[in-house]
C-alpha positions as CSV (number, residue, x, y, z in Angstrom):
1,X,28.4,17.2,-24.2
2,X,24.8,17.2,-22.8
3,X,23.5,14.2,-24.5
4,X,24.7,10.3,-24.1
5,X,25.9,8.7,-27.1
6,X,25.2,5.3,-28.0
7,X,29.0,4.7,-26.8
8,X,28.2,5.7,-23.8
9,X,25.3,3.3,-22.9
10,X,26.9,0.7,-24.1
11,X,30.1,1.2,-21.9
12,X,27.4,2.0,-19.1
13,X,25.7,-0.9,-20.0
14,X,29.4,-3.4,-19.9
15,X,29.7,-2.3,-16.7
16,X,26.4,-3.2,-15.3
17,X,26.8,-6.9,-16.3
18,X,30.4,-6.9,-15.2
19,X,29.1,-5.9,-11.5
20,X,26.2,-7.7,-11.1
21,X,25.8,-10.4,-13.5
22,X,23.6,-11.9,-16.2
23,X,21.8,-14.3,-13.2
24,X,21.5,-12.0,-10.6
25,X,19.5,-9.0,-13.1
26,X,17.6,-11.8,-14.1
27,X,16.2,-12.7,-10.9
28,X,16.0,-8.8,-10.0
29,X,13.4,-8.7,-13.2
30,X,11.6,-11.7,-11.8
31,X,11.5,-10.0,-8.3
32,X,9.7,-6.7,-9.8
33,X,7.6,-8.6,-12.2
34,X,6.1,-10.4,-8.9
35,X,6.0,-7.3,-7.3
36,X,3.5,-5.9,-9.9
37,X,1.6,-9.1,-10.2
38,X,1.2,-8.8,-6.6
39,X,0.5,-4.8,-6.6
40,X,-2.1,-5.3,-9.1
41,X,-3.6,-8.0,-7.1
42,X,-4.1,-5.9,-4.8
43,X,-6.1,-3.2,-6.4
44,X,-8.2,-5.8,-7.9
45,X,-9.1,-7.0,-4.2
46,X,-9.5,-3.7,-3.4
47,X,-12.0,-2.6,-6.4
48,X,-13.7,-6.3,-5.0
49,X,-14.0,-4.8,-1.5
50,X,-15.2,-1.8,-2.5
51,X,-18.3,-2.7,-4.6
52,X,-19.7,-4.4,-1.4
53,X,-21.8,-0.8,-0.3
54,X,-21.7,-0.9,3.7
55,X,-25.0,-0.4,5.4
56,X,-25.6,3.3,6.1
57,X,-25.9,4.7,10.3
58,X,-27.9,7.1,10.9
59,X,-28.1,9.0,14.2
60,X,-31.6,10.0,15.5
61,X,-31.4,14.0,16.6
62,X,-34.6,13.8,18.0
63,X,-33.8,11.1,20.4
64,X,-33.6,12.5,24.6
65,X,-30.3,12.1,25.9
66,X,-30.1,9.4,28.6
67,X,-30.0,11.5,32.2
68,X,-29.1,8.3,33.9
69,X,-26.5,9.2,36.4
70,X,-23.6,6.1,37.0
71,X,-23.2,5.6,40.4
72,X,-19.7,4.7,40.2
73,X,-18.5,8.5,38.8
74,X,-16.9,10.6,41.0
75,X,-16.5,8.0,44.0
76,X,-13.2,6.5,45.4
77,X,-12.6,3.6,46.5
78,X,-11.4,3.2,50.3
C-alpha cells in the first residue's frame, strides 16, 4: 500500500493532461527551460565579474588624526 503502481501514475498522469492540457505543459516546459538558460546566464556573468580582482584599500595607522575643528558643529542657527 506504500508504493505507487504503474496504474497509479498512469491514472495520475490522465488526469494531469485532462486539467491542464497538452499546450499549456508544453509552454510550462519552455518557461523553466528559459528560466535555466537564464539562471545559468547568470552565474556565468557572475564567475565573469568575479575574475576582475578589485584594487586593494589600505588604511594608514600611522597617519595623525585631523584635529580640525568645523565651525558649523554645535551652533544654531537664529
Amino acid at each position: 500500500m506504500g508504493s505507487l503502481s504503474i496504474w497509479h501514475w498512469i491514472v495520475v498522469i490522465a488526469v494531469v493532461l485532462l486539467l491542464f492540457g497538452r499546450g499549456k505543459i508544453s509552454d510550462l516546459m519552455g518557461d523553466v527551460a528559459q528560466g535555466i538558460k537564464a539562471f545559468k546566464k547568470g552565474m556565468q556573468d557572475d564567475e565573469k565579474t568575479a575574475e576582475k580582482p578589485e584594487p586593494v584599500k589600505s588604511i594608514d595607522h600611522n597617519a595623525a588624526p585631523a584635529t580640525t575643528a568645523r565651525s558649523d558643529v554645535g551652533s544654531k542657527a537664529v
